[in-house]
C-alpha positions as CSV (number, residue, x, y, z in Angstrom):
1,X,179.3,-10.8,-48.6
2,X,178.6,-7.1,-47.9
3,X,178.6,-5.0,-51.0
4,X,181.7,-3.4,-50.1
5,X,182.6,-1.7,-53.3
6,X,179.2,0.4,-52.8
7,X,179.9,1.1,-49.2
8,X,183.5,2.7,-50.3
9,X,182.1,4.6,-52.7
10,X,179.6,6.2,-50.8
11,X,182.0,6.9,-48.2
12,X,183.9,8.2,-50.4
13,X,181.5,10.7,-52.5
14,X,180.7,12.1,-48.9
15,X,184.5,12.4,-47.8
16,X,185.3,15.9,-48.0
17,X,185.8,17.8,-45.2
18,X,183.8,21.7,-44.9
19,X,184.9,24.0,-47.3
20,X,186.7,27.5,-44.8
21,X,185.5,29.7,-47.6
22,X,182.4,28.5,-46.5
23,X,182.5,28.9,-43.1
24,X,180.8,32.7,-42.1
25,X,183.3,34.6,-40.7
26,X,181.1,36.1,-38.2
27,X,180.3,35.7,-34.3
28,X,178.2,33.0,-33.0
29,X,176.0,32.1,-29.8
30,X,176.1,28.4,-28.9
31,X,173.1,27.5,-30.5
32,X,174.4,28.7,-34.3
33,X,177.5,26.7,-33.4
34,X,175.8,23.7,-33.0
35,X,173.3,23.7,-35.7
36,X,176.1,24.8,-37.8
37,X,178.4,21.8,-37.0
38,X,175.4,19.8,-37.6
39,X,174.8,21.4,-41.1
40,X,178.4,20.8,-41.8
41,X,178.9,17.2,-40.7
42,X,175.4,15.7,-40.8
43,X,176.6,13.4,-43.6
44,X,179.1,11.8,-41.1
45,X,176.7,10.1,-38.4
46,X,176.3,6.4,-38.4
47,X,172.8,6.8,-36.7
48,X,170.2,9.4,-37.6
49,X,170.0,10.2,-34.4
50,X,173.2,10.8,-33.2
51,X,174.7,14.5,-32.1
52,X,177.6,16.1,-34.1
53,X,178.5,18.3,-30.9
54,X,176.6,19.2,-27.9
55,X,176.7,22.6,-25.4
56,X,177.9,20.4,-22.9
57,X,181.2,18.6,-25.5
58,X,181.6,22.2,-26.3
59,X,181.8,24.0,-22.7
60,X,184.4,20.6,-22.0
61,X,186.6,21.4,-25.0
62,X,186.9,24.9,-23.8
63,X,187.4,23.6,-19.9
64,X,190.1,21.4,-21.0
65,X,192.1,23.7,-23.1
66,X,191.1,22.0,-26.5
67,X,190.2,25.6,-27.8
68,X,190.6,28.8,-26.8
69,X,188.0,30.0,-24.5
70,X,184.5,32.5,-26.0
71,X,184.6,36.3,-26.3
72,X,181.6,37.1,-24.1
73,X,179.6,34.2,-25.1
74,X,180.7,34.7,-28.8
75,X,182.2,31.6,-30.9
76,X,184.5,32.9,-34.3
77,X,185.2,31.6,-37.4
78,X,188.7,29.6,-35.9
79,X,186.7,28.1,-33.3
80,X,184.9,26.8,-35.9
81,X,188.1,25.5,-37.5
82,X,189.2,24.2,-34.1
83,X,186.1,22.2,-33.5
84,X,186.1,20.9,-36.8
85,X,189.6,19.5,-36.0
86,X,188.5,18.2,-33.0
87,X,185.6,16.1,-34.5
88,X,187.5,14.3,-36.3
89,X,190.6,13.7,-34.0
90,X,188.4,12.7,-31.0
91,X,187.4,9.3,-32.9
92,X,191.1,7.9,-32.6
93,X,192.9,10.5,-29.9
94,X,192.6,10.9,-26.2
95,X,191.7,14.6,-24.7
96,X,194.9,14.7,-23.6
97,X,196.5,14.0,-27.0
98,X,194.6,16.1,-29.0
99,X,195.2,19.0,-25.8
100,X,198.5,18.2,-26.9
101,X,198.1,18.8,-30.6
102,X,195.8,22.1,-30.6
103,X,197.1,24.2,-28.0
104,X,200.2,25.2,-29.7
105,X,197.8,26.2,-32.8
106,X,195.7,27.9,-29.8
107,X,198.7,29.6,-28.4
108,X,200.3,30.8,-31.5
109,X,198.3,31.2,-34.4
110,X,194.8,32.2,-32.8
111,X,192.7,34.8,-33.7
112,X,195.3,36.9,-35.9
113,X,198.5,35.9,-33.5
114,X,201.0,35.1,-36.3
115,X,201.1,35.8,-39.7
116,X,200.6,32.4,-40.1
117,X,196.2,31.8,-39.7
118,X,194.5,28.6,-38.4
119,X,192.6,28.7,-41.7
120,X,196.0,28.2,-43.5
121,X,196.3,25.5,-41.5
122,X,193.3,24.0,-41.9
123,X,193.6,24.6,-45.9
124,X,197.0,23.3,-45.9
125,X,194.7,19.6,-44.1
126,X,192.4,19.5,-46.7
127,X,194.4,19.9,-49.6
128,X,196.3,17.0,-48.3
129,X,193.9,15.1,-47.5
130,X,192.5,15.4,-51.1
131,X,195.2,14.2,-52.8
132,X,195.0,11.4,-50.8
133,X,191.8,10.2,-51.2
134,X,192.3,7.8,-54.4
135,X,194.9,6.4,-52.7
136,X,192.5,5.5,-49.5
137,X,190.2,3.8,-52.6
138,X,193.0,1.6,-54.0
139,X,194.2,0.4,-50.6
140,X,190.9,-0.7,-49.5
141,X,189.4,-1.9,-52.7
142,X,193.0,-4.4,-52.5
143,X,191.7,-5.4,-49.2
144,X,188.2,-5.9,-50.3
145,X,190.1,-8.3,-53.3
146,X,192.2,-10.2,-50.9
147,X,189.1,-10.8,-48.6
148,X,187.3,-12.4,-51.7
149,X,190.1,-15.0,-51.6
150,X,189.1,-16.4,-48.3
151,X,187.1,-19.2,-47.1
152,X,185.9,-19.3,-51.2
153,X,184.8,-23.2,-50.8
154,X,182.4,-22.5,-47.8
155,X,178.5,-22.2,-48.4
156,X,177.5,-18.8,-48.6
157,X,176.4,-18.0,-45.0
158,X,179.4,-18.5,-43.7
159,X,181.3,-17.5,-46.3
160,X,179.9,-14.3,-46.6
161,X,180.8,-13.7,-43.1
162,X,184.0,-14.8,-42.6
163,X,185.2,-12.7,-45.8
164,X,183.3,-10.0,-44.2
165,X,185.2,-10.4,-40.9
166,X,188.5,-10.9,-43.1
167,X,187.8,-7.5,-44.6
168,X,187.3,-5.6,-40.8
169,X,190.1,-7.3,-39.2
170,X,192.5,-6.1,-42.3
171,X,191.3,-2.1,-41.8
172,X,191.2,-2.6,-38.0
173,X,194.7,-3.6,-38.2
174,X,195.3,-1.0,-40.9
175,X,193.9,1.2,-38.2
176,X,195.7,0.2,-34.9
177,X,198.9,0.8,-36.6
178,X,198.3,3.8,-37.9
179,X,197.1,5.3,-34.2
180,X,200.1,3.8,-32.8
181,X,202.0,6.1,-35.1
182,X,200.4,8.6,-34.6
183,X,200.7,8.5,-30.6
184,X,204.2,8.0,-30.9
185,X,204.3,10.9,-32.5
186,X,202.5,12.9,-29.9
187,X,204.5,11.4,-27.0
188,X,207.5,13.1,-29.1
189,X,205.7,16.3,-28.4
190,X,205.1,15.7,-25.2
191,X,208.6,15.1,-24.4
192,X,209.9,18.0,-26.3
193,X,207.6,20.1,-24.6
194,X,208.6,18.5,-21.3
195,X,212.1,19.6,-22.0
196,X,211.1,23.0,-23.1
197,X,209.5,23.3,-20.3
198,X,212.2,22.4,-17.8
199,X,215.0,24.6,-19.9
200,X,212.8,27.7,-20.0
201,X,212.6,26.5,-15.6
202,X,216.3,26.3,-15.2
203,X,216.8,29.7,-17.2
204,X,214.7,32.1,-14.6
205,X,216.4,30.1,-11.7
């Protein structure tokens, strides 16, 4: 079987999500956005070759209300923040979910819009996310375990594969119920904002 325990860990040691004390809280072109987010999540791709973010996934975050839109060209520190959120919500959300999710942080919280900052927010993410790292290690090192137990009689070709494939249908289940969660949970938005919506509607009538 896969060495899984070493794949974990190096997963792990390379978990952390970017720092906002060390994002520069200047104005950027396109170009330093890019090479930035490529500086910051570099150690993310699968493939050497693949693209962090593009000018083109950029301009469409911006088209589709993902983020709000550049000052003359200029990108600042919370888009940054925004994009950052975006990375990692685009591998299990739809643009429409994740629309769904950031534009109330777009609307309200913005560029110095409430007291409350999107660097709190974002702060507030990876401090949670921290603390639950070790946990992440336990629950998949059980799975790795369990997947051990499997198939333990057959010769090692296909042994090594079917506890491999034990192992990556546990997390992709692990996975798909966790997404379904957290749909549900933005189909709640949807209809609260939905009925927001029509309230604030009937009001000006």
């Amino acid at each position: 079987m896969v060495n899984t325990e070493d794949i974990l860990n190096e997963i792990l040691e390379r978990a952390d999500i970017v720092k906002e004390s060390e994002i520069p809280n200047i104005n950027l072109y396109m170009d330093q956005v890019t090479t930035l987010m490529e500086k910051y999540l570099a150690d993310k791709k699968r493939f050497p070759d693949d693209k962090i973010m593009t000018k083109t996934m950029i301009n469409n975050y911006v088209k589709n209300d993902l983020m709000p839109s550049p000052d003359k060209k200029f990108y600042n520190k919370d888009h940054i923040l925004m994009l950052i959120f975006i990375y990692y919500l685009k591998n299990i959300l739809s643009i429409k979910d994740i629309k769904t999710l950031l534009t109330p942080i777009s609307d309200n919280y913005y560029n110095g819009n409430s007291q409350i900052k999107i660097e709190d927010i974002y702060n507030s993410v990876c401090d949670s996310e921290k603390e639950l790292l070790e946990d992440i290690k336990k629950d998949v090192s059980k799975k790795i375990e369990k997947s051990k137990q499997v198939f333990t009689e057959e010769k090692k070709s296909d042994k090594n594969f079917l506890q491999a494939f034990n192992l990556i249908s546990m997390l992709s289940y692990d996975i798909t119920i966790k997404k379904q969660i957290i749909e549900m949970i933005v189909d709640d938005m949807n209809e609260e904002n939905e009925k927001r919506q029509m309230h604030t509607k009937n009001k000006k009538k």
